[in-house]
N, C-alpha and C positions, 0 to 999 in steps of 0.2 A: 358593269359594276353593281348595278341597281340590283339584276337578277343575284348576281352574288351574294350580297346583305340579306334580300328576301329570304333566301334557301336558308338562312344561317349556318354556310359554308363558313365562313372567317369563325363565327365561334365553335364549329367543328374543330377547329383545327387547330386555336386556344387550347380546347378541351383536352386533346392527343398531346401537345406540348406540355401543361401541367401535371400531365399523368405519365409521361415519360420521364420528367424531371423527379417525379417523387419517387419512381422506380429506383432512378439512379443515386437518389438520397439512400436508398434503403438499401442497393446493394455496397455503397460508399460506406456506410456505419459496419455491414456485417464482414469488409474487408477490413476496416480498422479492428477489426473486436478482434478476429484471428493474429493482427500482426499484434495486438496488447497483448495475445496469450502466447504468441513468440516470444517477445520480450521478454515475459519472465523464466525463460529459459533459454538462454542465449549459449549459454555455454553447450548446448547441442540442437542449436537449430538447425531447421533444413530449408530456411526461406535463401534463395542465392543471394537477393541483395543486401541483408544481414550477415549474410558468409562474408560479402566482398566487402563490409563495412569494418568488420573487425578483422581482417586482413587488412587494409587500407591503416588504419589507424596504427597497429603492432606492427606493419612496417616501415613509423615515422618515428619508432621508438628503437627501430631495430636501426635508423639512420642517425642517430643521436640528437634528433629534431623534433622533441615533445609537441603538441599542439596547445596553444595558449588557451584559444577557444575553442572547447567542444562543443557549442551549440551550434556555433554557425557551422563546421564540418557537418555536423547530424541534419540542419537545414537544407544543404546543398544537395544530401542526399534524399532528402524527403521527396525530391521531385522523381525520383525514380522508381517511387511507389504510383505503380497505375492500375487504372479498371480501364478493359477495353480501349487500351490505347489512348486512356484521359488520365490525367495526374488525379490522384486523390484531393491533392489541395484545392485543385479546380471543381472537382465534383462536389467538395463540402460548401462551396457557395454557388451551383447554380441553381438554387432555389432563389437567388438576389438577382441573378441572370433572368431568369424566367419572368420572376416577379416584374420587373423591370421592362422587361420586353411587352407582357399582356399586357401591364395598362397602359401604356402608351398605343398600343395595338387597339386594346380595347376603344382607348381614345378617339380615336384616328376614324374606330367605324362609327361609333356615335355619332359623331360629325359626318360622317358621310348619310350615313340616317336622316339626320337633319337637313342635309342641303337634298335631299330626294325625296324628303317632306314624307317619310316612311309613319305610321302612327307611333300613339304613345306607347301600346303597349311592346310594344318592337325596342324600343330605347329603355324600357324600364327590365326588360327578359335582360338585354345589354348590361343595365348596371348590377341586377342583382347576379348576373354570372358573373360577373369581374371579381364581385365583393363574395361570391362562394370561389374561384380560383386563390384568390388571395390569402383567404380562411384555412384555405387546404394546401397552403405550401408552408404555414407558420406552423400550423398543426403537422406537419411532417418533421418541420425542425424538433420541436417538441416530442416528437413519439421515437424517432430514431436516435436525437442529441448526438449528431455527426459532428458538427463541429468541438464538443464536449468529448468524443473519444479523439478527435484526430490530437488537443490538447494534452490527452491523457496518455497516448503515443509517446510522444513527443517526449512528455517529460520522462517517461518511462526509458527511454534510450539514454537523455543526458542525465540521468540518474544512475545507471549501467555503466557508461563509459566516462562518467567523471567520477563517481565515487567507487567504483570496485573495478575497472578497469586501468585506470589510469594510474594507481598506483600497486597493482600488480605488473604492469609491464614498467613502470618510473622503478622499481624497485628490483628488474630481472633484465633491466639492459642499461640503465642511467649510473643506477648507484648497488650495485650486486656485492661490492666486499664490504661496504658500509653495512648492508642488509644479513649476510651473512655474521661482522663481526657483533651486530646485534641480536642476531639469534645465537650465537656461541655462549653471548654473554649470561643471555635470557636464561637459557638452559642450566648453565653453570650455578646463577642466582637461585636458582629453582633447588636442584638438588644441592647446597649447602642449605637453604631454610628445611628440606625434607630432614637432614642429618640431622640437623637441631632441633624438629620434632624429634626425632626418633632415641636421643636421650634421655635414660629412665632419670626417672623423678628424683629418685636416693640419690644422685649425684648431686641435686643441692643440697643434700646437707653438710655436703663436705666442708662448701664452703662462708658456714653460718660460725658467726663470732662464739666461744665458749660463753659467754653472755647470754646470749641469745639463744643457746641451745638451752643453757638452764632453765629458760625463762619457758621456753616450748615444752620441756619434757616438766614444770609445774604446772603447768594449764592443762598438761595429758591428765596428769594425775587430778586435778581439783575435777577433771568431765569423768575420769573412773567413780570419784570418791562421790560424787554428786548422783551419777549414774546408781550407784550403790544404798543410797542414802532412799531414791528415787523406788528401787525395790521393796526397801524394809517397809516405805511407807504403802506399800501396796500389799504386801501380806500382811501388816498389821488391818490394814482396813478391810482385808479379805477376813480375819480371823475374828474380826470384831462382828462385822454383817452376821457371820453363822452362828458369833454366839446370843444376838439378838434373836434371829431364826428360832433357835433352841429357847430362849427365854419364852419369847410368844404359844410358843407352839405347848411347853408343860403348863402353861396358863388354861392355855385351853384345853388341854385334856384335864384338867384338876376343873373346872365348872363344868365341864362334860359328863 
């Protein structure tokens, strides 16, 4: 055991487990990023357990037996999302696995350092690898944010299949002549408001009180008579300018 500690085999071997763990952090994030950009196109995906997922659901709606909760359905299936025969959920925390294991590992050889009366610098090489393993698996949470997509997954499905799933199939197998008598209606409401754009204007005046019409066609005439008044005073002010023009101009030629 003594020659083991010497060699610094055990923190070999630390070393190899930290560095396999962040591996699998990194390939855990780039498997989540692909299924987030399935997501947004589900309606022709090619991942099978997303095929089986909305087949699974539109055949509980095909049995007349909606699902209350959609998240817990979409949880159960999340375990079916794996890397190399490990579930994703489990892969977004073995960095707490790991963590967890070195220092107490690390722990354990310290203490054996100590009872084999190993030098200082042998237990201090110990603590500063612990505290750089340690460093480098929070720094991988941070650089990859696995936990941060697998959340973002997540919501991404119960957003799919509760708000735009669930009431496209509640509305093509639950309730289809309610749905239909509402699109007839829609339809119907729609082309009467189009009809009633599309009559010309001169049809109200048919139905304006003789009153009222007198009163409309006095205000035609006060904007004609106004409009007209509006001219005179612009030719006269045209006729006047040119005959100042004309005034100046024989002035100057007579002291010229």
């Amino acid at each position: 055991m003594k020659t083991i500690l010497e060699h610094y085999d055990f923190l070999i071997a630390m070393t190899a487990l930290t560095s396999l763990t962040i591996l699998l952090k990194c390939a855990c994030a780039i498997k989540y990023q692909i299924l987030i950009k399935e997501t947004e196109q589900m309606t022709s995906t090619k991942n099978k357990i997303l095929r089986s997922m909305l087949t699974k659901y539109e055949s509980y709606f095909k049995l007349q037996l909606p699902l209350k909760n959609t998240e817990s359905f979409i949880k159960i299936h999340l375990e079916e999302f794996r890397f190399l025969g490990i579930s994703l959920k489990t892969l977004e925390n073995c960095d707490l696995f790991c963590a967890f294991f070195v220092f107490f590992a690390m722990l354990l050889n310290i203490m054996g350092g100590i009872y084999y009366a190993l030098p200082m610098n042998w237990i201090f090489i110990q603590v500063i690898t612990l505290s750089i393993f340690l460093s480098f698996l929070v720094l991988s949470e941070l650089l990859f944010q696995t936990r941060r997509k697998g959340n973002l997954f997540t919501m991404h499905l119960v957003h799919y299949f509760d708000n735009t799933l669930y009431t496209k199939l509640e509305n093509q197998y639950l309730y289809p002549d309610k749905h239909a008598a509402y699109l007839q209606d829609f339809f119907e409401d729609t082309g009467k408001e189009q009809e009633h754009l599309e009559k010309p204007a001169a049809t109200l005046e048919d139905h304006l009180a003789p009153d009222m019409q007198e009163l409309l066609d006095s205000l035609l005439e006060e904007s004609k008579v106004s409009k007209k008044i509006n001219e005179k005073k612009d030719e006269l002010m045209h006729a006047a300018s040119v005959e100042k023009y004309q005034l100046v101009e024989d002035v100057i030629k007579e002291y010229l």
